[in-house]
N, CA, C and O atoms as a GROMACS GRO file, in nm:
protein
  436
    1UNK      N    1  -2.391  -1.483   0.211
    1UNK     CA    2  -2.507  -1.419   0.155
    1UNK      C    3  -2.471  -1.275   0.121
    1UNK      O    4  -2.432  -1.202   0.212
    2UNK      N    5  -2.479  -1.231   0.008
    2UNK     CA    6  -2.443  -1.099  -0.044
    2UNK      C    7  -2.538  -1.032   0.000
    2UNK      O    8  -2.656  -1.067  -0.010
    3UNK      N    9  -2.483  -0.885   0.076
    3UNK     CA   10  -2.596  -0.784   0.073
    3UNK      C   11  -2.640  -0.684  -0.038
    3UNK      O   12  -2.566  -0.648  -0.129
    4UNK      N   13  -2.767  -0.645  -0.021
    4UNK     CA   14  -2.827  -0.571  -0.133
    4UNK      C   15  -2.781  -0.471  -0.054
    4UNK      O   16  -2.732  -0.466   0.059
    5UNK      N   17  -2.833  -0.315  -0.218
    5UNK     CA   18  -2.778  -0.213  -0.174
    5UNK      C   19  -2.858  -0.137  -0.028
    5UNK      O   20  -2.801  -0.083   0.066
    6UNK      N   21  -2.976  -0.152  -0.045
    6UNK     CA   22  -3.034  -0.098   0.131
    6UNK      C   23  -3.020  -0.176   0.185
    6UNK      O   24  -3.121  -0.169   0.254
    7UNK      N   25  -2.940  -0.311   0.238
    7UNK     CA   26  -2.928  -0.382   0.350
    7UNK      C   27  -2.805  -0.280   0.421
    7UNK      O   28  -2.794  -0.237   0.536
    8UNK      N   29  -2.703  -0.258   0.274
    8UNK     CA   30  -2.568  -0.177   0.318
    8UNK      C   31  -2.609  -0.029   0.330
    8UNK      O   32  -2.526   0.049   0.376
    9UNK      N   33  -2.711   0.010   0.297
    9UNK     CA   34  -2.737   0.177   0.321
    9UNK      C   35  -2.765   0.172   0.437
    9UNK      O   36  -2.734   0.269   0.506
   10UNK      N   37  -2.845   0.039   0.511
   10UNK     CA   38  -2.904   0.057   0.653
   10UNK      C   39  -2.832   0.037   0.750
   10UNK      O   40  -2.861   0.102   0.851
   11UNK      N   41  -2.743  -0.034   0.756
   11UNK     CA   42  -2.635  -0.089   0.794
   11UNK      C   43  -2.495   0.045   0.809
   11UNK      O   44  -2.438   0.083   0.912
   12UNK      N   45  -2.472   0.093   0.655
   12UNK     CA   46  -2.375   0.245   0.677
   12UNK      C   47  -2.450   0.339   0.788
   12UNK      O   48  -2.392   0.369   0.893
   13UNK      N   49  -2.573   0.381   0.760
   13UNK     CA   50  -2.655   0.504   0.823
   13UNK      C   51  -2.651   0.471   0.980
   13UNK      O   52  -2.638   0.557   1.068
   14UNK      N   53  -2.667   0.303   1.007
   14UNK     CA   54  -2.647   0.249   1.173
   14UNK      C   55  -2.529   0.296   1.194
   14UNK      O   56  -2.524   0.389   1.275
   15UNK      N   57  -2.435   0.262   1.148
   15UNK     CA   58  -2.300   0.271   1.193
   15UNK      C   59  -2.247   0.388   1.202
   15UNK      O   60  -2.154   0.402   1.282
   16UNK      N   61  -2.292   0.500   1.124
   16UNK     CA   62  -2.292   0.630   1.131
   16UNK      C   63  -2.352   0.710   1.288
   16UNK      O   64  -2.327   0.797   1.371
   17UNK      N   65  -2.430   0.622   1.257
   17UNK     CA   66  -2.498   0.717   1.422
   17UNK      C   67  -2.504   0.642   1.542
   17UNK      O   68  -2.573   0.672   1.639
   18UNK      N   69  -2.413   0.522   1.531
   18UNK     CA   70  -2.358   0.422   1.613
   18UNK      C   71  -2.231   0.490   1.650
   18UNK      O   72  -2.228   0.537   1.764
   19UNK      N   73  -2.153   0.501   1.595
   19UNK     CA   74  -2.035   0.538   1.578
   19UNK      C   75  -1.990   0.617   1.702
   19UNK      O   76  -1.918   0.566   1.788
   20UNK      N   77  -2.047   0.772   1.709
   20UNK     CA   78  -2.013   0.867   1.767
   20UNK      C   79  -2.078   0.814   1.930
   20UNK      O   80  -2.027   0.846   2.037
   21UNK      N   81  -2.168   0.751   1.917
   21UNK     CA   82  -2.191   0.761   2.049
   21UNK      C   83  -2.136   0.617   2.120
   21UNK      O   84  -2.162   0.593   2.238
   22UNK      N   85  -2.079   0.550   2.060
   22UNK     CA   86  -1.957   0.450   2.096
   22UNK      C   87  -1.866   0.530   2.124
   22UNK      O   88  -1.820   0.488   2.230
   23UNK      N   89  -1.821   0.606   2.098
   23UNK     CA   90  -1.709   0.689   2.119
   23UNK      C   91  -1.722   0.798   2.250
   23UNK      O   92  -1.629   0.859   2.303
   24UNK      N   93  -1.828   0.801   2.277
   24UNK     CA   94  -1.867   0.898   2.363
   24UNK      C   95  -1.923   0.813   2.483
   24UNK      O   96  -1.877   0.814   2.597
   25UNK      N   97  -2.004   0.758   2.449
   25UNK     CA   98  -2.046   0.660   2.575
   25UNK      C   99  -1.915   0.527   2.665
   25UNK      O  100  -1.904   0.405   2.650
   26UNK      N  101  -1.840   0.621   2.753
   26UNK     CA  102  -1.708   0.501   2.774
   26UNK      C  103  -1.819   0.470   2.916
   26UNK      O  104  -1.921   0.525   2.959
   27UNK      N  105  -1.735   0.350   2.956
   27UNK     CA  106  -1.812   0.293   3.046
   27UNK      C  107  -1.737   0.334   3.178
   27UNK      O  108  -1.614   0.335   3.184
   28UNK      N  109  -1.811   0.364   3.276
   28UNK     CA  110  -1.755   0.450   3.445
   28UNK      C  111  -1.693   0.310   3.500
   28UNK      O  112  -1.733   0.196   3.520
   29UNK      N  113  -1.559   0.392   3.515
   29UNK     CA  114  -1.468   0.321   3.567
   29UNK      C  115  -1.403   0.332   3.731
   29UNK      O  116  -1.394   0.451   3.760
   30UNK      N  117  -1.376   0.280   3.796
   30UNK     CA  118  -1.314   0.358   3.940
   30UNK      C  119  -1.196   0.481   3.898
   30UNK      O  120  -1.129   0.491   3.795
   31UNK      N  121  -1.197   0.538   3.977
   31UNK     CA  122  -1.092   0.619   3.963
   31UNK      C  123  -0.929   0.613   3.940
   31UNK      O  124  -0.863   0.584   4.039
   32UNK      N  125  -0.883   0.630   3.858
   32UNK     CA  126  -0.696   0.618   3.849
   32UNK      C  127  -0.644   0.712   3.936
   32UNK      O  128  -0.711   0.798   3.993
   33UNK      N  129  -0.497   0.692   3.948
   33UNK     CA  130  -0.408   0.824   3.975
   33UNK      C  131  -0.427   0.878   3.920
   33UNK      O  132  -0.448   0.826   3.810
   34UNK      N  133  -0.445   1.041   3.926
   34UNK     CA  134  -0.383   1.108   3.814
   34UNK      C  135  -0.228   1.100   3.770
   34UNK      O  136  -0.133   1.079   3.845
   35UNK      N  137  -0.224   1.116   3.662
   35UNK     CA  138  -0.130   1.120   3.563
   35UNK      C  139  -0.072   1.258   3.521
   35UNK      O  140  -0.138   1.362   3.518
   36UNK      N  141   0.067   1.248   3.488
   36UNK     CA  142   0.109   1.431   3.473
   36UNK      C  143   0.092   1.434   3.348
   36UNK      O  144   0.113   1.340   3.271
   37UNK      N  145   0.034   1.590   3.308
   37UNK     CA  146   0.034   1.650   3.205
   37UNK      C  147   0.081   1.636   3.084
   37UNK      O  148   0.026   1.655   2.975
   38UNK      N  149   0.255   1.577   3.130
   38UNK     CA  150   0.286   1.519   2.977
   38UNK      C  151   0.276   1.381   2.934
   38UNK      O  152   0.360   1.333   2.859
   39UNK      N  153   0.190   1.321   2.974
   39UNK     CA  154   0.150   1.134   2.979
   39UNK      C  155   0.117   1.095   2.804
   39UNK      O  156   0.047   1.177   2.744
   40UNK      N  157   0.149   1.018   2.755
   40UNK     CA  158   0.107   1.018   2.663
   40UNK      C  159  -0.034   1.030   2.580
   40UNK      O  160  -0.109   0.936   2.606
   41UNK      N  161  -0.068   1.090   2.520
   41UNK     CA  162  -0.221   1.123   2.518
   41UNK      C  163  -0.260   0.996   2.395
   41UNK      O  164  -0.160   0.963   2.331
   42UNK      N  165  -0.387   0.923   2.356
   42UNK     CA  166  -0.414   0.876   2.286
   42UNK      C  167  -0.464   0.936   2.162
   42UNK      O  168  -0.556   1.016   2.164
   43UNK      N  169  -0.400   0.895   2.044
   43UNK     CA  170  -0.400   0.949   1.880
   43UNK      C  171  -0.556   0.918   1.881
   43UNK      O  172  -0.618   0.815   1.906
   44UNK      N  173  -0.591   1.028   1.848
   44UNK     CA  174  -0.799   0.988   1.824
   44UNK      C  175  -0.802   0.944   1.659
   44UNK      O  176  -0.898   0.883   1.611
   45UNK      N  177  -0.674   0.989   1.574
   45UNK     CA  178  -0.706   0.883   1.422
   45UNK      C  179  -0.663   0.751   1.443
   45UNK      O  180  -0.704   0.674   1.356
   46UNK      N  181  -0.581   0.688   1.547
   46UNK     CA  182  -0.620   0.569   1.522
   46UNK      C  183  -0.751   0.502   1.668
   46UNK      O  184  -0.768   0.381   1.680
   47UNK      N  185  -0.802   0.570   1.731
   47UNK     CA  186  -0.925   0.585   1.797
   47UNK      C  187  -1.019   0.521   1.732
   47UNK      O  188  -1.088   0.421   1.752
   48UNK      N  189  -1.000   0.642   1.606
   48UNK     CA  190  -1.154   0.619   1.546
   48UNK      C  191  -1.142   0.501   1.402
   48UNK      O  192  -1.238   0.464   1.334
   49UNK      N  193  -0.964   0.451   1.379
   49UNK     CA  194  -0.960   0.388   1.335
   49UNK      C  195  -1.000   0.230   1.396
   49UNK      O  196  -1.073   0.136   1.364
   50UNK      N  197  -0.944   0.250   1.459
   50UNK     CA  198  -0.922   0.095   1.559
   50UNK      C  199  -1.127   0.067   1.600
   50UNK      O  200  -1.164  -0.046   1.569
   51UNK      N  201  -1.227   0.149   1.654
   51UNK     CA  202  -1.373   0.143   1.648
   51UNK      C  203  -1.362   0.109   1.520
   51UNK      O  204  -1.333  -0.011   1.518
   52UNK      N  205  -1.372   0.161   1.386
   52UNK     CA  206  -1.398   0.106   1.236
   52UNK      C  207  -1.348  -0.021   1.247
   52UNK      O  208  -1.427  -0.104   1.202
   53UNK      N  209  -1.218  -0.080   1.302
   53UNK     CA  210  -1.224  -0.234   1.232
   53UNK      C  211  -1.298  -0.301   1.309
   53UNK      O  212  -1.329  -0.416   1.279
   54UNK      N  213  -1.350  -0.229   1.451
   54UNK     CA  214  -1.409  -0.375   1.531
   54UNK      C  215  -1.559  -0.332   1.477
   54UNK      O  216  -1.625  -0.435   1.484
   55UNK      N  217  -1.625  -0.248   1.436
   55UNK     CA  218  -1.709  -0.230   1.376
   55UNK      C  219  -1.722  -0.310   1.245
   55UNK      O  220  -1.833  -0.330   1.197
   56UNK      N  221  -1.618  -0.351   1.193
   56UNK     CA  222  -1.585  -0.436   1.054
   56UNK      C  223  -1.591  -0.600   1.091
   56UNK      O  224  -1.637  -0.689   1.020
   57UNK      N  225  -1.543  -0.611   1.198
   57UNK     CA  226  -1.489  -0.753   1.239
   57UNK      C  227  -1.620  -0.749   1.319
   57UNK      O  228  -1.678  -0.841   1.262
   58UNK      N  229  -1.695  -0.711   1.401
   58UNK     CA  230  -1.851  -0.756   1.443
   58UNK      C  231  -1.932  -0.799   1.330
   58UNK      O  232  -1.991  -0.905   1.310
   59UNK      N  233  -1.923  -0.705   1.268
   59UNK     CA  234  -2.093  -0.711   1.186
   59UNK      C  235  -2.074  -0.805   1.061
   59UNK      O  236  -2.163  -0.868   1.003
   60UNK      N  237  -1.900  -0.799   1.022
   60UNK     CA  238  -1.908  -0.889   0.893
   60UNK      C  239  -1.791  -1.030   0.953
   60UNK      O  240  -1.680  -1.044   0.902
   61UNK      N  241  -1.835  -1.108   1.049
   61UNK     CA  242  -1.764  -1.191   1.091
   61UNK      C  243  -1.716  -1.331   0.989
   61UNK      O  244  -1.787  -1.432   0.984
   62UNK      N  245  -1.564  -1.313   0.898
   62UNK     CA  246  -1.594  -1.411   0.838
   62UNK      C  247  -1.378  -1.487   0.882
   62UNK      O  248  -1.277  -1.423   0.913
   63UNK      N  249  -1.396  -1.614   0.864
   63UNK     CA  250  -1.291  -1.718   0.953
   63UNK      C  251  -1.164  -1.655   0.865
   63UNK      O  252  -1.046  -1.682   0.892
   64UNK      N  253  -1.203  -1.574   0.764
   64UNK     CA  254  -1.089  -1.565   0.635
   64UNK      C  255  -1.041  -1.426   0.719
   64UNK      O  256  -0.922  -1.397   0.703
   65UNK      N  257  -1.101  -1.362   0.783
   65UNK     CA  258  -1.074  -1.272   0.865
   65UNK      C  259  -0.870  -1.261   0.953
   65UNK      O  260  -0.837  -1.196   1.052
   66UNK      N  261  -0.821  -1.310   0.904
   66UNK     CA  262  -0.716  -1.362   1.022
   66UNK      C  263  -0.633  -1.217   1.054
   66UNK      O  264  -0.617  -1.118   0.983
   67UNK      N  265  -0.589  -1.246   1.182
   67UNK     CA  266  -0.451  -1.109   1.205
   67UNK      C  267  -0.414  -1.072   1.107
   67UNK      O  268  -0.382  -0.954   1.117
   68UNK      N  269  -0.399  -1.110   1.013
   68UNK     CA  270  -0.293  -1.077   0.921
   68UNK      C  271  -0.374  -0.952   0.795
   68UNK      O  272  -0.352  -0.836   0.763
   69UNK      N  273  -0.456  -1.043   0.761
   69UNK     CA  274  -0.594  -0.956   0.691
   69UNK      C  275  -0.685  -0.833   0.762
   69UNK      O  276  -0.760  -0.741   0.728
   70UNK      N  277  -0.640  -0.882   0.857
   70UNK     CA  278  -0.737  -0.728   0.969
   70UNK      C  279  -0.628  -0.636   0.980
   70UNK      O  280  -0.657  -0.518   0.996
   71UNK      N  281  -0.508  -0.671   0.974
   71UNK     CA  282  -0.402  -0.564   0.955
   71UNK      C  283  -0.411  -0.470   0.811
   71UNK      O  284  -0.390  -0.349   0.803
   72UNK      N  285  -0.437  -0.535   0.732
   72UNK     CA  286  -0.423  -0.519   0.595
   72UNK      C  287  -0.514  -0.382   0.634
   72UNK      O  288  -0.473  -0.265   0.642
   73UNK      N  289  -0.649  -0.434   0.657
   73UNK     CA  290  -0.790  -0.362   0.628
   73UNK      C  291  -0.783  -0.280   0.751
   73UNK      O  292  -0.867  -0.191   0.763
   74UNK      N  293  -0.714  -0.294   0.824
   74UNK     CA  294  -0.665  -0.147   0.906
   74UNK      C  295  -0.579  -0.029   0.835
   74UNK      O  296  -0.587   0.093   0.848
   75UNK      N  297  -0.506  -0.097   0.767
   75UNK     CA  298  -0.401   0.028   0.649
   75UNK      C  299  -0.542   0.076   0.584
   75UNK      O  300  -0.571   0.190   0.623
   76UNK      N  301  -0.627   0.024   0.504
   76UNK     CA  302  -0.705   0.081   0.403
   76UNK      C  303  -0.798   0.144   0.496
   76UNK      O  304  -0.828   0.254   0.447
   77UNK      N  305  -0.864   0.124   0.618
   77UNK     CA  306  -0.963   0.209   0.697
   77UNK      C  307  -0.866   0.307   0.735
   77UNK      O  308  -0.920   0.417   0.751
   78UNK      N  309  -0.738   0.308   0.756
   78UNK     CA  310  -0.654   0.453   0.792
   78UNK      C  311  -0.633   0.564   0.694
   78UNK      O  312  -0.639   0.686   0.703
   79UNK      N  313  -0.601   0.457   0.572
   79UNK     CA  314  -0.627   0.585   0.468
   79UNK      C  315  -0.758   0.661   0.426
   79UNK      O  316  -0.787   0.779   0.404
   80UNK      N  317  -0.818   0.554   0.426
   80UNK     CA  318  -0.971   0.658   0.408
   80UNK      C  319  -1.001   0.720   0.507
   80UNK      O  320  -1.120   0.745   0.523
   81UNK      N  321  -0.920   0.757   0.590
   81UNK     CA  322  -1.014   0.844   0.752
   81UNK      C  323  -0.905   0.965   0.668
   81UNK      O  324  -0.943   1.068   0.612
   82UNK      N  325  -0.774   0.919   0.679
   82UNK     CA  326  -0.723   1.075   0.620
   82UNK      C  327  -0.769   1.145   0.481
   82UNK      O  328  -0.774   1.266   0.459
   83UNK      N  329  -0.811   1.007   0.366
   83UNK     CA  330  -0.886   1.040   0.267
   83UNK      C  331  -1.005   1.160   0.276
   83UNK      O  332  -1.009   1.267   0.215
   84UNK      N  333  -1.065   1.124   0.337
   84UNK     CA  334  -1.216   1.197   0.398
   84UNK      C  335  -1.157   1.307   0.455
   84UNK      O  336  -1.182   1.415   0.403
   85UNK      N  337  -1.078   1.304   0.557
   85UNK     CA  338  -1.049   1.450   0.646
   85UNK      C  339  -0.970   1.539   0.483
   85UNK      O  340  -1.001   1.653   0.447
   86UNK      N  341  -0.908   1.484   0.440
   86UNK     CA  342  -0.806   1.584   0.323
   86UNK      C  343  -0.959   1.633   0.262
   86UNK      O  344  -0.977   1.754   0.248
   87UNK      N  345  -1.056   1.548   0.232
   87UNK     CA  346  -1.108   1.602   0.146
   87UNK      C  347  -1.215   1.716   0.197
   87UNK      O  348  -1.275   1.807   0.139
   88UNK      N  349  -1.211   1.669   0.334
   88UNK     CA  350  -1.309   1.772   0.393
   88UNK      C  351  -1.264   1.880   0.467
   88UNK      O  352  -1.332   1.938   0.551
   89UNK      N  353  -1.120   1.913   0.429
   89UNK     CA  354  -1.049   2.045   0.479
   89UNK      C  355  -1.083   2.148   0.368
   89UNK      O  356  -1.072   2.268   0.398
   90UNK      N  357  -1.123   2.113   0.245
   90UNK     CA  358  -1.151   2.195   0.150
   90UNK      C  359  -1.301   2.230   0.127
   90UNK      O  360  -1.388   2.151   0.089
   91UNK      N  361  -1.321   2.408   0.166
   91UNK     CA  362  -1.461   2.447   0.168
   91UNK      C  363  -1.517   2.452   0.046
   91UNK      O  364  -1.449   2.495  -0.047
   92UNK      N  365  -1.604   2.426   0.032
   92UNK     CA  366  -1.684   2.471  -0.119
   92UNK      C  367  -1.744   2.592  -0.158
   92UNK      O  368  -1.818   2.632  -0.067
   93UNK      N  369  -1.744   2.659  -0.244
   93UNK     CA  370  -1.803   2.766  -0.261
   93UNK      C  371  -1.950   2.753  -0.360
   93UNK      O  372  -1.993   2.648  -0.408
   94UNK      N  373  -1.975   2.811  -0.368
   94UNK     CA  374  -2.135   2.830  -0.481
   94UNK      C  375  -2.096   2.770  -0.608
   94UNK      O  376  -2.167   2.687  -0.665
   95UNK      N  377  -2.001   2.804  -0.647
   95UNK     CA  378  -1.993   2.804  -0.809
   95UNK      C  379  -1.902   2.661  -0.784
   95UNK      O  380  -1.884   2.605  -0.892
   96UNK      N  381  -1.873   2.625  -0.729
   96UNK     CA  382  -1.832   2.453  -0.731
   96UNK      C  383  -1.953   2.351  -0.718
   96UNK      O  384  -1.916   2.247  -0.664
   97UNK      N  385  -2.045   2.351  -0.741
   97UNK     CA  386  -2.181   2.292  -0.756
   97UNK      C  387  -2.197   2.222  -0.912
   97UNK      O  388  -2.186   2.296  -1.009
   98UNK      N  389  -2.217   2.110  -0.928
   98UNK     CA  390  -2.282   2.069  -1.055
   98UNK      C  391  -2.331   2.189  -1.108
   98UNK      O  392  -2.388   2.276  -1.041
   99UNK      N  393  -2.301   2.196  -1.263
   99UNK     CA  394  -2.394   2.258  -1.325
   99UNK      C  395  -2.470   2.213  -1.436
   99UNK      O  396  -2.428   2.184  -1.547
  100UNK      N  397  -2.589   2.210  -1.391
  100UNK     CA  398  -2.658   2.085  -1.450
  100UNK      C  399  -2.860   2.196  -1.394
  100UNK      O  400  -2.888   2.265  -1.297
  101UNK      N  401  -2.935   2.156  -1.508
  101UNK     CA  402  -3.011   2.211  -1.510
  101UNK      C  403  -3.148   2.088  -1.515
  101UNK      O  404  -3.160   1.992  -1.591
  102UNK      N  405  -3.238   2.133  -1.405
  102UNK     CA  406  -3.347   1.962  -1.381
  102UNK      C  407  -3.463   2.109  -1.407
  102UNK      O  408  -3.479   2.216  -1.349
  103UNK      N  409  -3.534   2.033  -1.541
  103UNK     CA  410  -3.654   2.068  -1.563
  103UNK      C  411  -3.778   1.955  -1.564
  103UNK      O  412  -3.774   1.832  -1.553
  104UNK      N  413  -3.863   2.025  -1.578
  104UNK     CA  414  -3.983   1.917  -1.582
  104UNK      C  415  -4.002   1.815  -1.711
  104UNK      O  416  -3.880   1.800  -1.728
  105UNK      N  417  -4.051   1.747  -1.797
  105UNK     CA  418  -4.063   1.657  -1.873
  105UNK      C  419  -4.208   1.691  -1.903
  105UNK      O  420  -4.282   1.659  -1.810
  106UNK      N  421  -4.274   1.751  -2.014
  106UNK     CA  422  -4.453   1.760  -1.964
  106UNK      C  423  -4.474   1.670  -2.105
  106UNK      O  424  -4.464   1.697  -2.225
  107UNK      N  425  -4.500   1.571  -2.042
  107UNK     CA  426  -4.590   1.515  -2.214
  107UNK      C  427  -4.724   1.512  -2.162
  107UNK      O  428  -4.753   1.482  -2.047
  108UNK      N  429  -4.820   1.551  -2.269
  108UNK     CA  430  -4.968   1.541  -2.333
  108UNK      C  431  -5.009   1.454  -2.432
  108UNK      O  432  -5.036   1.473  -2.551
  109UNK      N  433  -5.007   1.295  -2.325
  109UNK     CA  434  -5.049   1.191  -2.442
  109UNK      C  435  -5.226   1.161  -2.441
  109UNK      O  436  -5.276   1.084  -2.524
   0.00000   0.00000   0.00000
């Protein structure tokens, strides 16, 4: 069943504010050893990659899905996380704004 475009707006905007607090909400665990300082730390881009595919593989569960294809669509959710960060290292200023002028329309029929 194909989704319409607000099934997927409602669905992006969930997952948006799903997202972070999946990431934040870990579940209390007993206590470990501690571990020394130089332990390997976990990469948070593929963190927040690896949440995106199971976020992908929940909500759109389909059999064509296999290892092999969820690998795939792990390369393309990795590039768009660096996609997005490249693009959002660059600030905008005022004069980078559309310039484009919205007036009113007045007809007197």
């Amino acid at each position: 069943m194909p989704l319409s475009r607000r099934d997927f707006a409602m669905s992006l905007a969930t997952a948006t504010t799903v997202l972070p607090i999946a990431t934040t909400a870990a579940p209390v665990v007993a206590e470990e050893p501690k571990k020394p300082a130089d332990a390997i730390k976990p990469d948070p881009l593929r963190m927040e990659a690896a949440l995106w595919l199971e976020l992908i593989r929940t909500r759109y569960p389909d059999p064509r899905l296999t290892p092999e294809v969820l690998t795939l669509v792990a390369g393309d959710v990795l590039g768009d996380i660096l996609h997005c960060r490249k693009i959002s290292s660059f600030p905008l200023k005022n004069a980078d704004a559309p310039s484009f002028v919205i007036s009113a329309a007045m007809s007197f029929s």
